[in-house]
KENU-684935 format. One record per residue: x negated, y, z negated of N, C-alpha, C in turn; residue in one letter; residue number from 1. Coordinates in steps of 0.05 Angstrom, whole numbers. Atoms other than C-alpha are relative to their C-alpha. Example, Ala and Ser with C-alpha at 12.3 -4.5 7.8 and 13.67 -1.06 7.14 Angstrom:
2
KOLTOR	n_east	n_north	n_up	ca_east	ca_north	ca_up	c_east	c_north	c_up	residuo	num
KOLTOR	-18	-24	0	-246	-90	-156	-18	24	0	A	1
KOLTOR	16	-24	1	-273	-21	-143	15	22	-14	S	2
% end
This chain:
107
KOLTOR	n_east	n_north	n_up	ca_east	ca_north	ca_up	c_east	c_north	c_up	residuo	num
KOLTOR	5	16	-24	-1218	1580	-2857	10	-29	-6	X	1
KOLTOR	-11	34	16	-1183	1509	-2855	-31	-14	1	X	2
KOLTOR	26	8	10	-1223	1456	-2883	-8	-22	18	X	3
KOLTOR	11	14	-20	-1227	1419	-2814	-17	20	20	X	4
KOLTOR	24	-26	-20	-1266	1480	-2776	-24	1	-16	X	5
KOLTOR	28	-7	23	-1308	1486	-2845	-15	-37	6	X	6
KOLTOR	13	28	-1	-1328	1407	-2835	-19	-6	27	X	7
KOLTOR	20	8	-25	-1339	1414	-2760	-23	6	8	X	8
KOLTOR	25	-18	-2	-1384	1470	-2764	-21	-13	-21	X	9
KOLTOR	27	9	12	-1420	1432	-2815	-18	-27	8	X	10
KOLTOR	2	10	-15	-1420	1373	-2777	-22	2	20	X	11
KOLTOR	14	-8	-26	-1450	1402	-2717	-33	9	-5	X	12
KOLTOR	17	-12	-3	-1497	1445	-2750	-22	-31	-22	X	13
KOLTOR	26	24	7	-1529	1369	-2786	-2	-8	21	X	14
KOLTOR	20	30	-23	-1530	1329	-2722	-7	11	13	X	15
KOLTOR	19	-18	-18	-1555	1387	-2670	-25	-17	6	X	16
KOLTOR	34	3	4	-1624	1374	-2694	-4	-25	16	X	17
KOLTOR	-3	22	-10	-1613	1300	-2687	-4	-11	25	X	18
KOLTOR	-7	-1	-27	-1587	1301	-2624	-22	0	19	X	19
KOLTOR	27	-7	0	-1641	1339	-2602	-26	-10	1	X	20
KOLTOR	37	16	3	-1699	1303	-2621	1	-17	6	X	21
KOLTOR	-2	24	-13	-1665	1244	-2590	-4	3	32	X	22
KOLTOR	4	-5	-36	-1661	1270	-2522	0	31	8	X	23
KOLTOR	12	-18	-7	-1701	1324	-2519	-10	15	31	X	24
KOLTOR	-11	-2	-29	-1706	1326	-2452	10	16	18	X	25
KOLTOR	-31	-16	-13	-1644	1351	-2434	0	29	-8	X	26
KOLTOR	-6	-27	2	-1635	1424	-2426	14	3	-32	X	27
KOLTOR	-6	-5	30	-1620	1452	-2509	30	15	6	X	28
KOLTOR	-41	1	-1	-1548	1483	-2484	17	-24	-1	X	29
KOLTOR	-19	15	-1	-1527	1423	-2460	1	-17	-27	X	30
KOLTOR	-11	9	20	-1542	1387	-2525	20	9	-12	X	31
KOLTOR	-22	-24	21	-1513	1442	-2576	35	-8	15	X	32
KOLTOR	-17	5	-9	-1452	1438	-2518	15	-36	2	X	33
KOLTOR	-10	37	7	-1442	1355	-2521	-1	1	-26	X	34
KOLTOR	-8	-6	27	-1447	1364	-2597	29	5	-12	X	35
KOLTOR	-24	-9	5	-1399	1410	-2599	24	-21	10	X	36
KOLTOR	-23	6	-9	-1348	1374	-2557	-2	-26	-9	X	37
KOLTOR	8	16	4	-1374	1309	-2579	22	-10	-33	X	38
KOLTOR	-7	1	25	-1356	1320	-2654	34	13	3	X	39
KOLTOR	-24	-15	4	-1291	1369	-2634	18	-29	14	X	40
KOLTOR	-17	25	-9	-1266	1296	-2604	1	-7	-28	X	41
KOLTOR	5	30	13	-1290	1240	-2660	14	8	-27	X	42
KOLTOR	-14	-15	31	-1276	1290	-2729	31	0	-7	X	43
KOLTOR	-25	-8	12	-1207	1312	-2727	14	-36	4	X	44
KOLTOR	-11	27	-2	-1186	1237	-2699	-13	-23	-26	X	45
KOLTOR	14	11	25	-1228	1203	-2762	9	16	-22	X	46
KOLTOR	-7	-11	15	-1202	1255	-2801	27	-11	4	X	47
KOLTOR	-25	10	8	-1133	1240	-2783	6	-26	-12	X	48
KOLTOR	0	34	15	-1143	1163	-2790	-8	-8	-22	X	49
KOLTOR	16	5	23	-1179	1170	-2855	19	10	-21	X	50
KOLTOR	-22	-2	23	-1120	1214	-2888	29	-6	7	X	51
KOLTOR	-25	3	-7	-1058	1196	-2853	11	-27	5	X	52
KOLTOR	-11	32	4	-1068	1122	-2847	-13	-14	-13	X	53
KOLTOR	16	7	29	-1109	1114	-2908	-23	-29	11	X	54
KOLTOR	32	21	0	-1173	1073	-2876	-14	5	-13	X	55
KOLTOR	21	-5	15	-1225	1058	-2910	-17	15	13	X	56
KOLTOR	17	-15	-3	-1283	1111	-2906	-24	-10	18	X	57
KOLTOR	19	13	-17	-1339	1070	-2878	4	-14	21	X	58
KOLTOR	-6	-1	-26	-1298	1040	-2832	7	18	21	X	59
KOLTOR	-9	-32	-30	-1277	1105	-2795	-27	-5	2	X	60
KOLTOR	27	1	-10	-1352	1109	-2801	-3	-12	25	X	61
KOLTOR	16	21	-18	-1371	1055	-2759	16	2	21	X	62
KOLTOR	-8	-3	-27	-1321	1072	-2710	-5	14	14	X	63
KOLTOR	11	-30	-4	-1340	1145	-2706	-31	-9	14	X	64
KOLTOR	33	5	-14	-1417	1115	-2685	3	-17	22	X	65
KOLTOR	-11	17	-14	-1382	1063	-2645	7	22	32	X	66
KOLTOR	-2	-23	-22	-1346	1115	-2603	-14	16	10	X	67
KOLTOR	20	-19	-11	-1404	1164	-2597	-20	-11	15	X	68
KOLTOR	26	9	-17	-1453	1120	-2575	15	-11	23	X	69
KOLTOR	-5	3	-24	-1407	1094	-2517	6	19	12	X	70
KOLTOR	7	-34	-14	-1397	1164	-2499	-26	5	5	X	71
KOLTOR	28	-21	-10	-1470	1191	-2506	-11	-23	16	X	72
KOLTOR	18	22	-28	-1490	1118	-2464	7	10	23	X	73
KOLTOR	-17	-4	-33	-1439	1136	-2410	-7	23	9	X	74
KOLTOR	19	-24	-11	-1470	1216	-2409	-28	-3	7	X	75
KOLTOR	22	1	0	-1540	1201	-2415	-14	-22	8	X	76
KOLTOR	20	24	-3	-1557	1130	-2396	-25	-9	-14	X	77
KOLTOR	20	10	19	-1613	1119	-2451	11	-28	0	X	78
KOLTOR	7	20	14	-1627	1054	-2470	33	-11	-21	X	79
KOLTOR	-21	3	18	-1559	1016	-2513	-19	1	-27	X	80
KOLTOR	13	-6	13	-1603	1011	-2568	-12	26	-18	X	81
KOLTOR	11	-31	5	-1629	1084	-2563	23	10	-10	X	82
KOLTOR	-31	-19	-3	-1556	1113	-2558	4	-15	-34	X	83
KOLTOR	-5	4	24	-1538	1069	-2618	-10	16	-17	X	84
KOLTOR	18	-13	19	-1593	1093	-2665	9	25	-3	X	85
KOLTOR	-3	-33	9	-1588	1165	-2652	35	3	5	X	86
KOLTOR	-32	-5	12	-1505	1160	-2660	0	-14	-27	X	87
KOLTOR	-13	9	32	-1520	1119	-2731	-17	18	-12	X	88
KOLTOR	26	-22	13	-1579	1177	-2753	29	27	2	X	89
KOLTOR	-12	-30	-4	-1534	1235	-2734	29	0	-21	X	90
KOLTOR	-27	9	15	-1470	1201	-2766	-8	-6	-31	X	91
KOLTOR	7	-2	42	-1501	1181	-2834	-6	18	-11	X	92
KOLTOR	5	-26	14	-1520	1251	-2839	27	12	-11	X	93
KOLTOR	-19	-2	3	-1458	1269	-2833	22	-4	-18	X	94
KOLTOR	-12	20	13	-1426	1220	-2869	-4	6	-20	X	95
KOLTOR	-3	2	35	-1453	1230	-2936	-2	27	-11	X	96
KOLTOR	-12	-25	8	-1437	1304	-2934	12	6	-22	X	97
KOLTOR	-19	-6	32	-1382	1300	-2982	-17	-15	-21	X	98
KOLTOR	20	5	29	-1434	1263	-3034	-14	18	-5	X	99
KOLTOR	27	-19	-3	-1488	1313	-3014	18	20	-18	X	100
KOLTOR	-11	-31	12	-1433	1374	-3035	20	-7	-28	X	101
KOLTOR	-3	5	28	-1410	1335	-3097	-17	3	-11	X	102
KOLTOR	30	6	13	-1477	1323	-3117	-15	31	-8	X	103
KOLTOR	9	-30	6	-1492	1397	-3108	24	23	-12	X	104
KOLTOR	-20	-9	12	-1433	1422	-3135	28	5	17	X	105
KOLTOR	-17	-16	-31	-1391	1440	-3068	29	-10	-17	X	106
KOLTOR	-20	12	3	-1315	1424	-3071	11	-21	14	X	107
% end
C-alpha cells in the first residue's frame, strides 16, 4: 500500500475521535465524512510541500491547522477560537506520528 494511503488512514483514524469530541453535535457520519475529505485535501498537499519543496516540518504544520480551521470555521461556524483549538489538538496528534512510530519502532 503506498505510504501516502498508509499515513492518511492513520491520520484519520487519530483525529476522528478529536473531531468528534469537538463537535459532537453533529451527526457521527458527517464527522468521520469531513475527516475524511478534510485530511484527503491538507495531507497529500503538505506532503507534497514538505518533500518536493523541502519546507520546514513545523511550518507545513502550522499551515495544515491554519487551513483546517478556516475550512472547519466556514462548515461549522463554531466559535474562531473553538475551530482553532480543535484543528491544533487533532494536528499535533498527527503531527508527531512519525516520532510516536520511531519511538516505537515503526519505519
Amino acid at each position: 500500500m503506498p505510504q501516502l494511503l498508509i499515513n492518511l488512514l492513520e491520520t484519520i483514524l487519530l483525529e476522528t475521535p478529536v473531531w468528534w469530541i469537538g463537535y459532537r453535535k453533529e451527526p457521527a457520519l458527517h464527522i468521520i465524512l469531513f475527516v475524511i475529505l478534510l485530511n484527503g485535501f491538507t495531507l497529500p498537499l503538505a506532503t507534497f510541500v514538505f518533500h518536493h519543496l523541502d519546507w520546514n516540518y513545523f511550518l507545513v504544520e502550522i499551515l495544515v491547522v491554519i487551513a483546517e480551521f478556516l475550512i472547519v470555521f466556514a462548515v461549522f461556524r463554531k466559535p474562531v477560537w473553538f475551530s482553532i483549538l480543535i484543528a491544533g489538538i487533532a494536528n499535533s496528534l498527527s503531527a508527531s506520528l512519525p516520532w510516536i512510530e520511531k519511538v516505537m519502532g515503526g519505519s
